[in-house]
Steps between C-alpha positions, in 0.01 A plus 500: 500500500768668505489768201119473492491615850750809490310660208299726652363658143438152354133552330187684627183486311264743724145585487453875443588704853390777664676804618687824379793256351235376264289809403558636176564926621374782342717796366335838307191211372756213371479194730890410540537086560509365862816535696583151520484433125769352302498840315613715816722247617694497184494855529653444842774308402598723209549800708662294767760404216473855369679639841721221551676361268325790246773735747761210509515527155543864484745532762728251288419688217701806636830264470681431834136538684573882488809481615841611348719177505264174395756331729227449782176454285669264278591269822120551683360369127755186450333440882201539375459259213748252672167463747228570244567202276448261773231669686281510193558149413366401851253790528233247358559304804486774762214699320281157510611505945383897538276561261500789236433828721815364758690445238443860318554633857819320535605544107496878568661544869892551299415750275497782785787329648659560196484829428571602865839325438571748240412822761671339740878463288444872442552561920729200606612298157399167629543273218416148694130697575485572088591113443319348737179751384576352132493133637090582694387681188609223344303247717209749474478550091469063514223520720333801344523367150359138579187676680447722202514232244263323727237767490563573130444151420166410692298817570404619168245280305651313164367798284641754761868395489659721229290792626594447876860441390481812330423696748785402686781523334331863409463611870879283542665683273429808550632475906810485333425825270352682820828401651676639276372829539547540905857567412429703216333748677690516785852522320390715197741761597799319660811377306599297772599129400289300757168561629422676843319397805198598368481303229538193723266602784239545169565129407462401818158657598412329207571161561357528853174588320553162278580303825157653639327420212580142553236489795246628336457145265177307564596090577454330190233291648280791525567621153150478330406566113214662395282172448613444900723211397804459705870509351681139404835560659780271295720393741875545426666156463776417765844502476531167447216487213679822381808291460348211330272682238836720449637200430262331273441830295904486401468063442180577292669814314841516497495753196387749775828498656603767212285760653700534803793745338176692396390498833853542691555814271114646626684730776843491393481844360352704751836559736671668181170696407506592880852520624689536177314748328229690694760554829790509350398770177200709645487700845232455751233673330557403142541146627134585645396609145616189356375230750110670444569458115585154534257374691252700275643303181491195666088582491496589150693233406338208616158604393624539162665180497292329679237575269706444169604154652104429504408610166231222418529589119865276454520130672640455832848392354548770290411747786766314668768513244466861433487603834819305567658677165393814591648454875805423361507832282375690770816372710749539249424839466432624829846359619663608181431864570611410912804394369565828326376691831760289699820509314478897624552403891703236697410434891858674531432830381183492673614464781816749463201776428635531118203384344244745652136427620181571255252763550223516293601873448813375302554518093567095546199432671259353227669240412579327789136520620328351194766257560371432838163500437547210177684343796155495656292389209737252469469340872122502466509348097692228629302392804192529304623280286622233704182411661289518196763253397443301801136514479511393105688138602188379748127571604647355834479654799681262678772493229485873479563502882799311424625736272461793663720386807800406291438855321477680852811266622736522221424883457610549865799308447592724197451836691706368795760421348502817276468718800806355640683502197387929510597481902829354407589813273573300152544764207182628330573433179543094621114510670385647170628256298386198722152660424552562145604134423268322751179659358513433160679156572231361756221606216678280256508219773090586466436476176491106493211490784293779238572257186377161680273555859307824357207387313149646410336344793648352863372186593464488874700304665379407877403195363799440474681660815214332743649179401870594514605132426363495210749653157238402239291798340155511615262379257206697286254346696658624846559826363120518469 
């Protein structure tokens, strides 16, 4: 009884309730849904995510976390997804003991603690507080993302997903774009390198908010639709089914072992979009300007994408093909032009003050920041693509599960190891290049998964994965 026992948000089917969390309110004549809806609950979560890891994001944004040397920031995020990779792997396990609303609570505790690490170098320079902050964010972000997914996946009806999912990443994304402009604002006249105390205390009241927010999530058993149906809670497979279906997913395709340079490479780029060029080219308030661009391409970008990869004029395959081609053209020439931007500095004459700081008041301004931005379209063109890949192999949400963890674990690796490389002061020019040959090389490794797994339609495959001992295909008549 074990697992069955510990889930505390198995499934609920309830009869329609009474009280305020299930009366539709009234606002200026339009009757707004019931506060314990799957609608305001997702709305919930998105803002929760909006000003926590929404901030996260913009604070890293800044390069360095705001800070002039990326020495510190660069060791608190090598903590960080040393602990996220395994937390997220056995978040299933833990979210299924505490149920979601713990686990949100929980998934969102590090991201003040984080922040406040930053305020507190600027008084005393205690780098073991920064690391150690990196290393709970990191256990945080695990939990965080396994509860979202969770709510994602089962609150919205089958016909509500994409709209629901929508909505999210909308509301997500645009933490990260409000983030951006907390700095802005308060470091539109200084030429400083680094960001003040302000700027930090800002992030912080922020994140406290998130935290806050956490607590204000209805238990999934008392989630009701409209129709007064309850919400069918999938539990998250243990770590040791984890391990097995892992398993079986690589014995039954072993062609999908090609993704993982694709999805190693995922976050290998931000520290030198970060570090590398926003710190070390741009001061504090141009760096500002910059990090709210990106985040605002990364929008753009992966509606436009996403929506060009789901064109329903060409056939699946085809979609795939050219979004793969045009990928690979987008990150040839992105990187081609960063390679002109970054034979003009070394990390030496940085750091010797001959090659001067940005300001968006400069002749040589222009350039740089389109560059920057494209940086951003890039990131979110890439992403996008990588889980409408994922999603084009299976109709399996077990199998998709699958897939998603060794994308979330293999991306961690990458930016950990990255980060340290950046910590450990390697030249520039060598962390571009790493970039510029890994992309285009681990879309190559891709292409073989696009010309063989991608067809018009997926069959589903739990047929297959509920009997695990089984290699053989399942049949028409099981499909049906």
């Amino acid at each position: 009884m074990s697992d069955l026992k510990s889930v505390q948000d198995d499934i609920a089917y309830i009869a329609p309730r009474k009280g305020w969390l299930y009366k539709r309110v009234g606002l200026f004549g339009i009757k707004l849904p019931h506060y314990a809806s799957p609608i305001v609950q997702v709305i919930l979560i998105s803002v929760i995510c909006f000003l926590c890891p929404g901030m996260f994001n913009a604070l890293s944004g800044l390069g360095g976390a705001g800070q002039v040397n990326a020495d510190v920031a660069n060791k608190a995020t090598v903590a960080l997804y040393s602990t996220f990779a395994p937390v997220a792997f056995f978040g299933g396990t833990i979210c299924n003991m505490l149920g979601v609303k713990t686990t949100v609570i929980l998934g969102t505790v590090g991201y003040p603690i984080y922040v406040g690490s930053f305020l507190s170098y600027n008084y005393n320079q205690n780098e073991a507080f920064n690391i150690a902050a990196g290393a709970i964010v990191g256990l945080s972000a695990g939990l965080l993302w396994t509860a979202q997914g969770a709510i994602m996946m089962s609150y919205p009806t089958e016909g509500e997903k994409g709209r629901y999912i929508g909505i999210f990443w909308a509301i997500f994304n645009m933490g990260a774009v409000i983030g951006g402009l907390v700095p802005l604002i308060q470091n539109v006249h200084s030429t400083q390198s680094a960001v003040g105390n302000g700027t930090y205390i800002g992030f912080l009241a922020l994140t406290v908010l998130g935290f806050a927010c956490a607590f204000t999530l209805t238990r999934t058993s008392t989630v009701a639709r409209k129709d007064g149906s309850g919400i069918e809670v999938i539990a998250h497979p243990s770590w040791k089914a984890e391990l097995t279906g892992l398993w079986h997913v690589l014995r039954t395709e072993p062609l999908f072992v090609t993704l993982f340079p694709l999805f190693f490479a995922s976050n290998w780029f931000y520290t030198y979009q970060f570090n590398d060029v926003n710190l070390a080219r741009f001061n504090i308030r141009t760096r500002s300007l910059n990090n709210l661009m990106y985040w605002l391409a990364q929008i753009i970008a992966s509606a436009l994408f996403g929506y060009l990869l789901d064109l329903k004029q060409f056939q699946r395959r085809t979609r795939a093909l050219a979004g793969l081609g045009a990928l690979f053209a987008i990150t040839m020439v992105i990187w081609g032009c960063g390679y002109e931007f970054q034979k003009g500095y070394t990390r030496e004459s940085v750091a010797s003050g001959e090659t001067k700081h940005i300001d968006w008041t400069d002749s040589n301004f222009p350039g740089p920041f389109v560059l920057y931005w494209f940086y951003g379209f890039f990131d979110a063109v890439w992403q996008t693509y990588v889980y409408w890949l994922m999603g084009a192999l299976t109709n399996s949400s077990g199998r998709l599960a699958y897939f998603a963890g060794m994308y979330k674990g293999l991306q961690s690796a990458g930016a950990a190891i990255m980060y340290r490389l950046d910590s450990l002061e390697h030249p520039y020019m060598a962390l571009f290049l790493s970039n510029w040959i890994m992309l285009p090389a681990s879309l190559l490794c891709t292409l073989p998964v696009v010309l063989m797994k991608v067809k018009e339609h997926s069959i589903d495959l739990d047929v297959v994965e509920s009997r695990p001992e089984l290699d053989e295909k399942p049949t028409t008549d099981e499909i049906a």
